[in-house]
TORKOL-4160 file (C-alpha; in steps of 0.2 Angstrom, whole numbers, padded with zeros to 4 digits, m for minus):
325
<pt num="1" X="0000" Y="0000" Z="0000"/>
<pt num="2" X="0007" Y="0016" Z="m0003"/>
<pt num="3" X="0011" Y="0029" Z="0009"/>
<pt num="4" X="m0003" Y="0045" Z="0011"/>
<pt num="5" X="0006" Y="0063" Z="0005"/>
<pt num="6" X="m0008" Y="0070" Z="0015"/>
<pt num="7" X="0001" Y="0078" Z="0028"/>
<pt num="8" X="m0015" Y="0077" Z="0039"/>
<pt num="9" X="m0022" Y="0062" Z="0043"/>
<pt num="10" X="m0041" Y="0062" Z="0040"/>
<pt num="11" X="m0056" Y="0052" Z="0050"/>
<pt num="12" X="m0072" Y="0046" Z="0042"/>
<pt num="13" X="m0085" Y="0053" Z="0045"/>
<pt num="14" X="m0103" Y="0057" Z="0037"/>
<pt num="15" X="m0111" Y="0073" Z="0038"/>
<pt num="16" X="m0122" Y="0086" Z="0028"/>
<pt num="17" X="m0113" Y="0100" Z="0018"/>
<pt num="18" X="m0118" Y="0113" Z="0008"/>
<pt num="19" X="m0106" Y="0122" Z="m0004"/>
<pt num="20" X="m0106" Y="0138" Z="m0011"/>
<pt num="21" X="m0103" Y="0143" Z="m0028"/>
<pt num="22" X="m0101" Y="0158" Z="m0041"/>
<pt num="23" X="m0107" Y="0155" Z="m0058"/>
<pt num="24" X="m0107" Y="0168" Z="m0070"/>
<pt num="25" X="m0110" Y="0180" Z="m0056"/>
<pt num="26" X="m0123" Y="0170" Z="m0048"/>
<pt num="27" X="m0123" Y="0162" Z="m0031"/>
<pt num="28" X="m0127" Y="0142" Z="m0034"/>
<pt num="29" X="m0127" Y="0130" Z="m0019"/>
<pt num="30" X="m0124" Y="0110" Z="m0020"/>
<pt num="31" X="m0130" Y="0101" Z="m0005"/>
<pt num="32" X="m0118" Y="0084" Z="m0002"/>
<pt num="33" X="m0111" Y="0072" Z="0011"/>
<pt num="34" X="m0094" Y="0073" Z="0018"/>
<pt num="35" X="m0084" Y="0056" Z="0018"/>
<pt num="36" X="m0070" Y="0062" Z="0028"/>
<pt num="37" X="m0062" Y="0076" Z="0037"/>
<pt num="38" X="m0047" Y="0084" Z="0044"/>
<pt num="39" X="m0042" Y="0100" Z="0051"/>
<pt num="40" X="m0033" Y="0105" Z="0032"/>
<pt num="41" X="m0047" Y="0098" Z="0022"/>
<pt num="42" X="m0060" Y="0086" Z="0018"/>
<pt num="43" X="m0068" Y="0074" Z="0006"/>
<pt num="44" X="m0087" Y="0075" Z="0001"/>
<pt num="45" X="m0099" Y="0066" Z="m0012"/>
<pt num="46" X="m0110" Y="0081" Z="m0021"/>
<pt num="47" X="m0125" Y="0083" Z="m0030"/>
<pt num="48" X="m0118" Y="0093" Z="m0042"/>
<pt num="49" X="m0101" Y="0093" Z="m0051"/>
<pt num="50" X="m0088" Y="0106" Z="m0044"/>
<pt num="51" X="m0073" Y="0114" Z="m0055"/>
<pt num="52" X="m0055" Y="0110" Z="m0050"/>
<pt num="53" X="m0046" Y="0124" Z="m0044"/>
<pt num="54" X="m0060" Y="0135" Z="m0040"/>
<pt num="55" X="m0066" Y="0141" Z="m0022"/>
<pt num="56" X="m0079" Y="0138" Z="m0015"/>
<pt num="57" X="m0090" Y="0143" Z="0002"/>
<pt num="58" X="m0092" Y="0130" Z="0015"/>
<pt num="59" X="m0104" Y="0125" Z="0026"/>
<pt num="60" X="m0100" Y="0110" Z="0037"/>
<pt num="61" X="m0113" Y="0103" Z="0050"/>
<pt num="62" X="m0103" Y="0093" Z="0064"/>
<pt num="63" X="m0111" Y="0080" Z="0073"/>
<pt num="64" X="m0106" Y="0087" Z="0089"/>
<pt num="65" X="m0105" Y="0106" Z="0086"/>
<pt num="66" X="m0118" Y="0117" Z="0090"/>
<pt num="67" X="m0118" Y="0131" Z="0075"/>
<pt num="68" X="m0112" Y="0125" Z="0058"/>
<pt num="69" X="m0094" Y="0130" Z="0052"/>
<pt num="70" X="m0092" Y="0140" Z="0037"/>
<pt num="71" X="m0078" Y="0144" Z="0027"/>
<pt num="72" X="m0069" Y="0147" Z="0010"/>
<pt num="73" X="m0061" Y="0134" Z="0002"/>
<pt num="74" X="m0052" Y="0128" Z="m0015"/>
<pt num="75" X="m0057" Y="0112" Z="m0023"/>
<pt num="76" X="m0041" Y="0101" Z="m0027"/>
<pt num="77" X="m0048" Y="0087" Z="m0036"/>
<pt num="78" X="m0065" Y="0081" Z="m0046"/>
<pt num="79" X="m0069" Y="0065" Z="m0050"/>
<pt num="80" X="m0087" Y="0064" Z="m0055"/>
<pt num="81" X="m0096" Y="0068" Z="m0040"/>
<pt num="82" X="m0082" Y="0064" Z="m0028"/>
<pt num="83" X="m0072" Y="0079" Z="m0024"/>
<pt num="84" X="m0058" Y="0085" Z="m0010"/>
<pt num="85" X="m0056" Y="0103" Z="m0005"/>
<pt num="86" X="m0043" Y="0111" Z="0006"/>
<pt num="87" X="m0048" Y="0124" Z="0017"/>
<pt num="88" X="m0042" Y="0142" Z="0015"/>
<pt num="89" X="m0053" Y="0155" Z="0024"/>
<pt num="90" X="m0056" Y="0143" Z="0040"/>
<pt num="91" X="m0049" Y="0152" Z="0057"/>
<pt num="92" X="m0041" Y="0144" Z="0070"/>
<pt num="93" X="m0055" Y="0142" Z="0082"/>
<pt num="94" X="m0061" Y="0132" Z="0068"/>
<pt num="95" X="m0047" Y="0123" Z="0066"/>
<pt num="96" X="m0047" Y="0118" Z="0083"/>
<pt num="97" X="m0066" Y="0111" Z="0085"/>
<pt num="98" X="m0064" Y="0100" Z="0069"/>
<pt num="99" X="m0045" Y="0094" Z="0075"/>
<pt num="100" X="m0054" Y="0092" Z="0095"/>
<pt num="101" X="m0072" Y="0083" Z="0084"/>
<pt num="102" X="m0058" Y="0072" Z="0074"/>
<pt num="103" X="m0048" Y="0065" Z="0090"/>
<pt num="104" X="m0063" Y="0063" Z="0100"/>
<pt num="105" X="m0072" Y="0054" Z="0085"/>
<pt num="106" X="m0053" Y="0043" Z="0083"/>
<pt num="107" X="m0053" Y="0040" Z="0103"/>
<pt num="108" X="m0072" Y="0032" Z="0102"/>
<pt num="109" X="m0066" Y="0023" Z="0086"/>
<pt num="110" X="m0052" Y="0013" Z="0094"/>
<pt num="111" X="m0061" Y="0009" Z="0109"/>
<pt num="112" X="m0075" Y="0002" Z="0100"/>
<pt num="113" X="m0062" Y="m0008" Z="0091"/>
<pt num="114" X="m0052" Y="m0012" Z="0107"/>
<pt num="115" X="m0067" Y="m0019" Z="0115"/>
<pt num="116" X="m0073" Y="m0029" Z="0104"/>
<pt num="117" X="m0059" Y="m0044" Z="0107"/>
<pt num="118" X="m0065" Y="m0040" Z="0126"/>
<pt num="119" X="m0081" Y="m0045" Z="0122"/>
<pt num="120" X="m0077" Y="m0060" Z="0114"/>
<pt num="121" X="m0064" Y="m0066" Z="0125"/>
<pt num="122" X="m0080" Y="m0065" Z="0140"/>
<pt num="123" X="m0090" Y="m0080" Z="0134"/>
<pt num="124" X="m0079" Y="m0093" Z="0127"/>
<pt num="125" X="m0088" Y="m0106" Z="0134"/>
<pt num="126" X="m0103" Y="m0101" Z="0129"/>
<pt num="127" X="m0098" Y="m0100" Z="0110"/>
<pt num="128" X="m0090" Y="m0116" Z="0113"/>
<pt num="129" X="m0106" Y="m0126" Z="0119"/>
<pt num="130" X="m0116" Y="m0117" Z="0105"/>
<pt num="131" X="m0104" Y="m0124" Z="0092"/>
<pt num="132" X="m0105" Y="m0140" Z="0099"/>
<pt num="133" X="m0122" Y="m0141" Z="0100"/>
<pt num="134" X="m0123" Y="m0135" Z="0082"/>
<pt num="135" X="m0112" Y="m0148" Z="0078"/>
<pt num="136" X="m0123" Y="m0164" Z="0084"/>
<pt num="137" X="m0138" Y="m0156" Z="0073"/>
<pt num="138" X="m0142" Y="m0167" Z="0058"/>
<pt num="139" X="m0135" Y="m0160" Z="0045"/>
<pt num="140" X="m0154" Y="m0154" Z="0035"/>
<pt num="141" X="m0146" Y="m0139" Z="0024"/>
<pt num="142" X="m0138" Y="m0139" Z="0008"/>
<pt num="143" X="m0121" Y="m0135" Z="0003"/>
<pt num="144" X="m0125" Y="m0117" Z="m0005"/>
<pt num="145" X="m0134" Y="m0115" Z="0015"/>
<pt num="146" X="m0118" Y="m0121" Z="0024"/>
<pt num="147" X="m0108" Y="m0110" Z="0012"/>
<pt num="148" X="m0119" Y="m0095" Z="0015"/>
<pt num="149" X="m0119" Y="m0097" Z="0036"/>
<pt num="150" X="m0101" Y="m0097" Z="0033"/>
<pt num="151" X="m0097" Y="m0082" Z="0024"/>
<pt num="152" X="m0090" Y="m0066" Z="0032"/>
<pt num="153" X="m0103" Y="m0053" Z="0038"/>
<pt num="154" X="m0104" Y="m0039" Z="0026"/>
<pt num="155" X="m0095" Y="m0025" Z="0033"/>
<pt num="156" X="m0101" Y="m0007" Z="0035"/>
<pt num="157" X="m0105" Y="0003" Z="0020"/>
<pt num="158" X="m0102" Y="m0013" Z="0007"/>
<pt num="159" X="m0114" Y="m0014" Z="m0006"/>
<pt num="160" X="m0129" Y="m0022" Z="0000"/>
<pt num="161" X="m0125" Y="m0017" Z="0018"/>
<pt num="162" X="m0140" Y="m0009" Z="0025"/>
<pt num="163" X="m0127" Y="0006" Z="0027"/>
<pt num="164" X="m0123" Y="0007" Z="0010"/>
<pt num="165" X="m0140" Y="0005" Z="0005"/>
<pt num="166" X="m0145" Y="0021" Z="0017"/>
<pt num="167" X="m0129" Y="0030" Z="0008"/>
<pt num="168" X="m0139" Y="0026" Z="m0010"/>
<pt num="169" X="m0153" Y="0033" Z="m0004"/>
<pt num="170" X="m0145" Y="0047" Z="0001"/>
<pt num="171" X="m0136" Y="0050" Z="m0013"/>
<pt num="172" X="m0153" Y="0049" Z="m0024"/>
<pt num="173" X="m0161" Y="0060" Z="m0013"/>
<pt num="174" X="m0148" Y="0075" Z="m0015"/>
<pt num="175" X="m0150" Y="0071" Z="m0034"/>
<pt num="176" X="m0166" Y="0072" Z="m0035"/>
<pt num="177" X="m0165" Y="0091" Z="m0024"/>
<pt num="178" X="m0152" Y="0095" Z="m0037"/>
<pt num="179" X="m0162" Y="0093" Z="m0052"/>
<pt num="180" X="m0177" Y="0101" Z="m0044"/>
<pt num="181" X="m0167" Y="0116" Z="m0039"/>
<pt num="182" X="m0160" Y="0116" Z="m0058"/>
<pt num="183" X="m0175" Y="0116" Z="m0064"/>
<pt num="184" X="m0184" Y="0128" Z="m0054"/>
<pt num="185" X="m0169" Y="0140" Z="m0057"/>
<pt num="186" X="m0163" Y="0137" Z="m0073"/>
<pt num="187" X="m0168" Y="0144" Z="m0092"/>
<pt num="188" X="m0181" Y="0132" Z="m0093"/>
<pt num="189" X="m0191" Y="0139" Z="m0079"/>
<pt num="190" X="m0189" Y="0156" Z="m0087"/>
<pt num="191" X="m0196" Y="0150" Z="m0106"/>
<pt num="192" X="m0208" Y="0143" Z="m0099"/>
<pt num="193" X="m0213" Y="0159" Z="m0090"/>
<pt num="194" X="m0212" Y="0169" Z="m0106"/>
<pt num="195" X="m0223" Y="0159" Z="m0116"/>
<pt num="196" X="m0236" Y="0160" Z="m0103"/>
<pt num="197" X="m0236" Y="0176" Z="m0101"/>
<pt num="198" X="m0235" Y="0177" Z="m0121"/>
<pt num="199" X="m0251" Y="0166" Z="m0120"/>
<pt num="200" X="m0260" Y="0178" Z="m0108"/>
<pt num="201" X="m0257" Y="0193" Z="m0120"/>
<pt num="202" X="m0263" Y="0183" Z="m0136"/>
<pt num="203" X="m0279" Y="0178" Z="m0124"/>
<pt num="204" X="m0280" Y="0195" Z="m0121"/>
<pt num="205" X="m0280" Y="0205" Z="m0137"/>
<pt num="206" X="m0291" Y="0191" Z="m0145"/>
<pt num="207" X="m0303" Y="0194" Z="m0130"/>
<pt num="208" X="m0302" Y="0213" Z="m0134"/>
<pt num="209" X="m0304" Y="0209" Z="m0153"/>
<pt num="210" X="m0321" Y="0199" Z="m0149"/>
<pt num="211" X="m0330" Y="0213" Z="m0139"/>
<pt num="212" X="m0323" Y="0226" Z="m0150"/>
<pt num="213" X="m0333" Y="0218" Z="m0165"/>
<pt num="214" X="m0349" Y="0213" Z="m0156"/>
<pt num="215" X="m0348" Y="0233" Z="m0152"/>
<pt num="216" X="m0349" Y="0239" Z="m0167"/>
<pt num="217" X="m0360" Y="0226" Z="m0175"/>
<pt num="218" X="m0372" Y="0230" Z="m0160"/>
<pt num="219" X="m0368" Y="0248" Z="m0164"/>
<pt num="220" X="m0373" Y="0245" Z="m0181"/>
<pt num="221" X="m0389" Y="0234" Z="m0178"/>
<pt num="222" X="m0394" Y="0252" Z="m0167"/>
<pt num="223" X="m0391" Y="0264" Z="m0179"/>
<pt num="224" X="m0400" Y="0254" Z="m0192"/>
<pt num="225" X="m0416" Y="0253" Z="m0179"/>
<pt num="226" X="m0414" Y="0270" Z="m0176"/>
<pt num="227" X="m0414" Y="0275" Z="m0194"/>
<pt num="228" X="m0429" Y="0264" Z="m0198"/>
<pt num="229" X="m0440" Y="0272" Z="m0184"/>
<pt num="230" X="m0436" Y="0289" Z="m0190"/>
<pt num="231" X="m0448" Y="0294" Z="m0203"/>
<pt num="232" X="m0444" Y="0298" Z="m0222"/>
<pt num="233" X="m0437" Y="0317" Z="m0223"/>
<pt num="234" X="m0441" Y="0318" Z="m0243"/>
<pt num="235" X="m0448" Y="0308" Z="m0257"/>
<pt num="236" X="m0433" Y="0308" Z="m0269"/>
<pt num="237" X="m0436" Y="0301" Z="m0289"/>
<pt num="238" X="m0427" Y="0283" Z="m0294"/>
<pt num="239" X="m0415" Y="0292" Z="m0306"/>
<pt num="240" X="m0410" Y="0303" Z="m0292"/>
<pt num="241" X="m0407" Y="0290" Z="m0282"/>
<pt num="242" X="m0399" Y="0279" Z="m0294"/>
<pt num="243" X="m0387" Y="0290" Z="m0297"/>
<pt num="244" X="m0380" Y="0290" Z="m0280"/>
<pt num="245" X="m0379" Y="0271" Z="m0279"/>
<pt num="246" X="m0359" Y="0268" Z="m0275"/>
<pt num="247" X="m0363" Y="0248" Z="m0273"/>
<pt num="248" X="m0373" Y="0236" Z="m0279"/>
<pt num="249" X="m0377" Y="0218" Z="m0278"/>
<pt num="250" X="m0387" Y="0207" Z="m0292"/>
<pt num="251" X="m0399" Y="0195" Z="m0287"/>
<pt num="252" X="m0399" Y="0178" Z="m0287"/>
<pt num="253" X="m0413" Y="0172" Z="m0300"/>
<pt num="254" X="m0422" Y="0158" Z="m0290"/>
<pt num="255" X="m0419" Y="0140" Z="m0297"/>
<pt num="256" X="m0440" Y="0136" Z="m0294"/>
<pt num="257" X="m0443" Y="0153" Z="m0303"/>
<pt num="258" X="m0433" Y="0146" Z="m0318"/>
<pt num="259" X="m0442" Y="0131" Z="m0318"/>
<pt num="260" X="m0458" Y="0139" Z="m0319"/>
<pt num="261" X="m0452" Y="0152" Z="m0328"/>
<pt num="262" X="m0456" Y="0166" Z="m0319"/>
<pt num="263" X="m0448" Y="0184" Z="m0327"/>
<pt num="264" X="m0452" Y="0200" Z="m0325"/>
<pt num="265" X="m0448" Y="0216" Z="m0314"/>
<pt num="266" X="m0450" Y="0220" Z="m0297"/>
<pt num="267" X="m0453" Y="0236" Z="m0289"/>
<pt num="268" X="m0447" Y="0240" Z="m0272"/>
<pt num="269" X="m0452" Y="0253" Z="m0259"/>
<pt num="270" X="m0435" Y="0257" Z="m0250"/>
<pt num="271" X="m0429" Y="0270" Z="m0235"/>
<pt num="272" X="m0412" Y="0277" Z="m0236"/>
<pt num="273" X="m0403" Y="0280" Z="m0220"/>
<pt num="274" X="m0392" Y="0295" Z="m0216"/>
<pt num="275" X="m0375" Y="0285" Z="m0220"/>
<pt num="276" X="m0384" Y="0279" Z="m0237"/>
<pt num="277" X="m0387" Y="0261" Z="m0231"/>
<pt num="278" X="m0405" Y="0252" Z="m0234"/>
<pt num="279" X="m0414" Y="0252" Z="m0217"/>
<pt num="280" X="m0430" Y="0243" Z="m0223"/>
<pt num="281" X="m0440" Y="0239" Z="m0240"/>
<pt num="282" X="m0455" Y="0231" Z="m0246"/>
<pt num="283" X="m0460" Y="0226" Z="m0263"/>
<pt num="284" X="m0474" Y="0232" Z="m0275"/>
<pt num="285" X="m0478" Y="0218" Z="m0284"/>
<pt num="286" X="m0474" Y="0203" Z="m0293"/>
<pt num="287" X="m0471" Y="0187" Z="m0286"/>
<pt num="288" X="m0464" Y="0181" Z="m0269"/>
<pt num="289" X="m0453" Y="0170" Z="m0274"/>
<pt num="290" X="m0445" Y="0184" Z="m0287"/>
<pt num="291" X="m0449" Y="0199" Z="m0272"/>
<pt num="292" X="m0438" Y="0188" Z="m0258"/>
<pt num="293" X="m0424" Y="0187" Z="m0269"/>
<pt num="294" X="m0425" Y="0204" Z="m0275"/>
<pt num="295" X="m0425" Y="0211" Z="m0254"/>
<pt num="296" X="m0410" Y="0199" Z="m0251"/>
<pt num="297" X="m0398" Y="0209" Z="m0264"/>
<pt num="298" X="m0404" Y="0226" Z="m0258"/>
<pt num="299" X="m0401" Y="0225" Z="m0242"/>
<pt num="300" X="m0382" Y="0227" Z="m0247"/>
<pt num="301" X="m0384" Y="0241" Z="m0258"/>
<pt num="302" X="m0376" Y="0256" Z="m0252"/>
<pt num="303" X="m0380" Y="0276" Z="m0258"/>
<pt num="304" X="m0372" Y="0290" Z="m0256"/>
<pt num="305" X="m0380" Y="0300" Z="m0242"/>
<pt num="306" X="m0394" Y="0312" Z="m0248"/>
<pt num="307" X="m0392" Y="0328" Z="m0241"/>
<pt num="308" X="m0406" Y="0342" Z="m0238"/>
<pt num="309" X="m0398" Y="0361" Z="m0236"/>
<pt num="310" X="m0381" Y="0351" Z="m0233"/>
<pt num="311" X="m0386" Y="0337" Z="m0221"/>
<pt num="312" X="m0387" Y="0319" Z="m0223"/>
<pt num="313" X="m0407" Y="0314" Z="m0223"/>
<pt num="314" X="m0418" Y="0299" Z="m0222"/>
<pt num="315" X="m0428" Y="0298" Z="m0239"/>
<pt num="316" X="m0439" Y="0287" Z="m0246"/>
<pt num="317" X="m0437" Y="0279" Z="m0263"/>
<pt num="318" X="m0441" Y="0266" Z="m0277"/>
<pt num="319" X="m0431" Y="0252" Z="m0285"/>
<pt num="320" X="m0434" Y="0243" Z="m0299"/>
<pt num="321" X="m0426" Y="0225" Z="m0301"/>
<pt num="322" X="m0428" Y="0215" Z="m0319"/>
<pt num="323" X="m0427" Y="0195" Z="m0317"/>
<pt num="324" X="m0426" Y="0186" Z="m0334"/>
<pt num="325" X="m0420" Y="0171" Z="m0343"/>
């Protein structure tokens, strides 16, 4: 085995850390465990991956200490999630409790181990008789069951060990905060933010849009009424009339009126509002079928507006239509 360069020795020891880091100007922090500890620097498994040669803040929660320590210190080494950092902003006070912490945690380390043989050595007998008991058993078991009563206890922090297991779940637990942290902090977070808020803008103009429209149609629906209850201001000739006619639809001839052969020309009593829209009709003569297509095409017909001494009138008017084949 080759000799440690460290030129402190270091104990094992589990505990929760949190480091602290810059990253383009923002603070970031990565929860992780410490494996082991001196008073010059310490060893840690992170949630996150950490940049050699960068320092970091520290916070270091000790079993047996009261307040957490905190610190500055420069990461030496990176190897996946592993990591050693050596501490550079710690005082001597601090120094001191995690040099007192490490001999007391060695101290109760050695007697567990010294005490163990002690143990042991107390009830020889007793192991004795419950071998030889175990020996006059029929043998009921199988090799592979032999074999497996046999085998060494796991020891301590071996896979499969219940604290190995305990340090997998760990592990995954501060992974799982990692992402979450990522997630809630990172650009993803933010686009998703923006196109919300892009939504609730489109939502909102589309909303205004919609009322907007049913205003002025309702606007429209209004003025028309309103025009319609006023009465006629002037009885005003066709070919006057005619001559201000600044659109026009055709009517639709009837398909039943061509199979019957219906022709001929339809006379229409109109009223013209003040913006030169129709605002209500009736016909003269001729048939239904030829007078209800007649009415459907006038009522988009648009006038210029009469005007009497200068102002725009309501006047009253006829319109002839000519159906033929």
């Amino acid at each position: 085995m080759w000799p440690s360069r460290r030129r402190m020795p270091r104990f094992e020891m589990q505990a929760p850390l949190d480091v602290t880091v810059l990253r383009s100007g923002i603070p970031d922090t990565v929860p992780g465990r410490t494996v082991n500890l001196s008073e010059r620097g310490i060893g840690a498994v992170m949630a996150g991956e950490l940049t050699a040669g960068e320092t970091v803040g520290l916070e270091l929660h000790l079993p047996m200490a009261a307040d957490p320590l905190r610190g500055r210190a420069m990461v030496k080494y990176q190897d996946k999630l592993r990591c050693g950092m050596e501490f550079v902003g710690f005082t001597a006070e601090q120094q001191a409790a995690i040099r007192d912490w490490a001999k007391a945690a060695n101290v109760e380390s050695e007697k567990d181990v010294t005490q163990e043989p002690e143990k042991q050595a107390l009830a020889p007998n007793v192991s004795n008789k419950r071998e030889a008991t175990e020996a006059r058993k029929p043998d009921t078991k199988g090799g592979d069951a032999r074999a497996a009563e046999k085998a060494p206890p796991k020891s301590a922090g071996a896979p499969g060990s219940e604290e190995g297991a305990s340090r997998k779940a760990a592990f995954k637990e501060l992974r799982s905060n990692e992402f979450k942290r990522r997630w809630i902090t990172g650009p993803w977070s933010i686009i998703l933010i923006l196109v919300l808020i892009w939504a609730a803008i489109g939502l909102a103009i589309f909303w205004w849009r919609w009322n907007r429209s049913w205003a002025e149609l309702e606007s429209g629906l209004d003025n028309g009424n309103a025009a319609a209850a006023e009465k006629p201001q002037a009885q005003v000739s066709a070919e006057v009339m005619e001559r201000l006619v600044i659109h026009r639809v055709e009517p639709v001839y009837p398909a039943e009126a061509r199979q019957s052969n219906l022709q001929g020309i339809i006379a229409l009593d109109i009223v013209v509002g003040r913006d030169g829209s129709v605002v209500s009709m009736h016909a003269l003569n001729g048939p239904d079928v030829l007078a209800r297509a007649a009415m459907d095409a006038l009522r988009w017909w648009k006038f210029e507006p009469y005007r009497i001494n200068g102002v725009p009138a309501v006047v009253e008017t006829t319109v002839a239509v000519e159906f033929k084949r």
